[in-house]
NUDOTOR-426191 format. One record per residue (C-alpha): residue in three letters; y, z, x. Coordinates in steps of 0.1 Angstrom, whole numbers, plus 5000, padded with zeros to 4 digits. Example, Ala and Ser with C-alpha at 12.3 -4.5 7.8 and 13.67 -1.06 7.14 Angstrom:
<atoms>
ALA495550785123SER498950715137
</atoms>
This chain:
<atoms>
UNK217407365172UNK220307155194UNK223207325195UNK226707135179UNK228206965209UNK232406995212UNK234306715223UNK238206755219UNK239806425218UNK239706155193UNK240605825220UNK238205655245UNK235205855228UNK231605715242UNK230205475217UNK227305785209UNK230305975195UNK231605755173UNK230605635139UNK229605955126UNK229806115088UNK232206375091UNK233706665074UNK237206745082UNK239407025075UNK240607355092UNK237507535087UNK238107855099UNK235808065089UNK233007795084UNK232908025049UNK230607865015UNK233707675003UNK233407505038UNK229907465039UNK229907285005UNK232607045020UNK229706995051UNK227306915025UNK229006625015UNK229306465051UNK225506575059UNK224506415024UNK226106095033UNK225306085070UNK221306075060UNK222005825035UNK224205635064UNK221605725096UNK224505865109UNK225506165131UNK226906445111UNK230406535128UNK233406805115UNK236506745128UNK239007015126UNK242007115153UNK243107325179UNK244807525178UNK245207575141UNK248007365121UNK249207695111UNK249807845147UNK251407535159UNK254107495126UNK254507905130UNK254208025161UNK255608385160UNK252808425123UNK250508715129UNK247108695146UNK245108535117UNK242108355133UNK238408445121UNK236608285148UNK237108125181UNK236007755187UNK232807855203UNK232008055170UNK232607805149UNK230407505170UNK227307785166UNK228007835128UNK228107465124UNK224707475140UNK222807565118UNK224107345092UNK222407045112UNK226506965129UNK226206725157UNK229406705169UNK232506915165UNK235606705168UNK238206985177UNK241406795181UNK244606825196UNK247106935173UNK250006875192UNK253606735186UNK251706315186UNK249406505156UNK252106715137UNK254106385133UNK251606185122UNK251906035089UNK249106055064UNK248005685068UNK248605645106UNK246005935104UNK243405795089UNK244105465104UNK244305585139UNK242205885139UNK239305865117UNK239005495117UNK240205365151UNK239505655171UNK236305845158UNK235105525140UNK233605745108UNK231805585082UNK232505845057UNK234706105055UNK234306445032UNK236806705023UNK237806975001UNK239606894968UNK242707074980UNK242506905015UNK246506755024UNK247006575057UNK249206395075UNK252906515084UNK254506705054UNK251006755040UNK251606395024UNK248006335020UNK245606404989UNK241706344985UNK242906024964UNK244805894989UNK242105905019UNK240005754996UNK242305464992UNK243005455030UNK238905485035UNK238205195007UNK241104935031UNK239805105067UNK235805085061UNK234505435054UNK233405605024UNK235005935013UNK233106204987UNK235406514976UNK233806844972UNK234907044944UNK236407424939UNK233407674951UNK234607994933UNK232708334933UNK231508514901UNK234308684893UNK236508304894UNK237908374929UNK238408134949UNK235908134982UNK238808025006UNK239908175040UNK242408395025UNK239808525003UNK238108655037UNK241308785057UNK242308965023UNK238709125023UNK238709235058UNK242009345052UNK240909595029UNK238409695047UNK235709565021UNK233009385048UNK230309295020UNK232909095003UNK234208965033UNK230208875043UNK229508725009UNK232908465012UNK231308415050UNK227908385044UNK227308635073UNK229408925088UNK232608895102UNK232208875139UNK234808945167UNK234008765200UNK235408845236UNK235608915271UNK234409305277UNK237209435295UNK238209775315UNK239910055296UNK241110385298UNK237410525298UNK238210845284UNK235310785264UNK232710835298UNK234411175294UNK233011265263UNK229611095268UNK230610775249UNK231410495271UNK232610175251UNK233009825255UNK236709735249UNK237309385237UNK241509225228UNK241809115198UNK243508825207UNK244508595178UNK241908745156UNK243508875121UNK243509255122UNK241009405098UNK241709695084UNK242009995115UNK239410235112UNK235710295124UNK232310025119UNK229010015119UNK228309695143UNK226109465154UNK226809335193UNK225109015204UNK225109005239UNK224708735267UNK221208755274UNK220308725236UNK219509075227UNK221309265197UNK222409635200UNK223909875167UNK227010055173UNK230010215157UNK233410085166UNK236910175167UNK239509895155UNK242809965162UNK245710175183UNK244110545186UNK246610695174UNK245910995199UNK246910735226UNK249310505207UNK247710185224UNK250609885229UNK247909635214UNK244909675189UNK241809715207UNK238109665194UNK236109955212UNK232209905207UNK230110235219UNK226510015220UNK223610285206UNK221010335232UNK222210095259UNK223410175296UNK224709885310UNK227809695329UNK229009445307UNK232709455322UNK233609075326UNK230708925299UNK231708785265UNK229508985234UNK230208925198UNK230009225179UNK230009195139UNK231809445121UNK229009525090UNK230609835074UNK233710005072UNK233410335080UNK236710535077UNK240410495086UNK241910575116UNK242910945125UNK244411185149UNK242411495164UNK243411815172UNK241611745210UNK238811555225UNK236311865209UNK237211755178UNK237311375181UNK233611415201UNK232411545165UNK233811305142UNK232311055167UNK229211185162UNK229311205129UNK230210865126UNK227310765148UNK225210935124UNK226510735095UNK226710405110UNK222810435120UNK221910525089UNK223710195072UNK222209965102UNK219010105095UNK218910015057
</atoms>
């Protein structure tokens, strides 16, 4: 399977880049509501023989109209070019969004953008998608800029789940809020996965006989802080269970959440490599101990559950 190529501009693009059917929205996530919006573009782009494309931004609207928001990300863009994958994605179109983007009206746009610039030939999108500056820009309105500019536009409709809930981003960062992964999985499609670089911590855990892999949170939205059963994907391919710790230790009061992945079964330096680790189930909360003895047997304990859950 070829992997979804990024390219991060929308000017001078090489004629192969240009003229594709593309999906365009946020997308964070790449959750079913999403994929039903890909659907469209992919629909259209056989019809067309035309590359399937997904434009979306970074960073995200939202970071750059509210800079001091909370972490809320769910995936970085390399995540989100091998979720697209799958779905038969050519090319990701991460764009800019920068002061020329954020003042952009809605028709300049699609006039500059998606027709002068990437050249589409049809353009899909949600039916709550807005663009342009002040979110000016409906589904009608591209259409009508798409119908004068030469591409086609298809609108995908509300995806809901079977209790009537929206599947929409929020839906997913509410979920792992709560702490309720299978929900958050079933929005997704897959488990929520944090990705990053393995760094060095305070390894208090060697001391104990549980040596971790710490990863920063970064921008990601802060699950719930407790304990996981996880799934690691590291470099070379191969996937290790685990049980994590999400959070501040409150034994150690860390400045910054930290993801801390102990990795069943596996000795190893991974100090400097990037892993993705999903977080499948939600274990417990976080808690204080009355000494390492202590913590040493909830961690085993937790160990214990987490296999059992992996293992089913």
């Amino acid at each position: 399977m070829r992997s979804t190529r990024i390219w991060r501009d929308w000017r001078d693009l090489p004629e192969a880049l240009r003229g594709a059917s593309v999906a365009v929205g946020a997308f964070d996530g790449v959750h079913r509501g999403h994929q039903a919006v890909i659907a469209g573009a992919k629909a259209a782009a056989e019809r067309l023989g035309a590359p399937l494309g997904v434009v979306s931004f970074d960073p995200h609207p939202r970071r750059w109209f509210q800079p001091e928001a909370a972490p809320f990300r769910l995936m970085t863009a390399d995540q989100m070019a091998r979720a697209l994958t799958p779905l038969g994605v050519d090319i990701l179109y991460l764009l800019p969004f920068d002061g020329e983007m954020a003042g952009m009206s809605d028709a300049d746009f699609a006039e500059q953008v998606l027709a002068q610039g990437l050249g589409v030939r049809h353009a899909a999108v949600g039916f709550d998608f807005t663009f342009g500056k002040g979110r000016s820009g409906s589904p009608e309105a591209l259409r009508a800029y798409g119908e004068r500019l030469g591409f086609t536009v298809s609108v995908a409709e509300r995806l809901d789940d079977a209790d009537g809930l929206k599947l929409s981003s929020s839906a997913v960062r509410e979920a792992l809020k709560a702490g309720d992964m299978d929900r958050a999985a079933a929005i997704l499609g897959r488990p929520f996965a944090i990705q990053g670089e393995v760094i060095h911590g305070d390894k208090r855990g060697r001391t104990i006989g549980v040596p971790t892999a710490n990863i920063a949170l970064g921008d990601y939205m802060r699950p719930a802080y407790g304990v996981y059963a996880t799934r690691s994907r590291l470099p070379d391919g191969r996937v290790i269970d685990g049980v994590a710790s999400l959070g501040v230790r409150p034994m150690y009061a860390l400045e910054s959440p930290l993801l801390e992945v102990w990795l069943f079964d596996f000795d190893g330096d991974l100090y400097g490599q990037i892993i993705e680790t999903e977080l499948v189930a939600w274990l417990r909360g976080e808690e204080s101990f009355d000494g390492l003895e202590a913590l040493k047997a909830q961690i085993d304990a937790d160990a214990a559950a987490a296999r059992k859950i992996l293992a089913s």
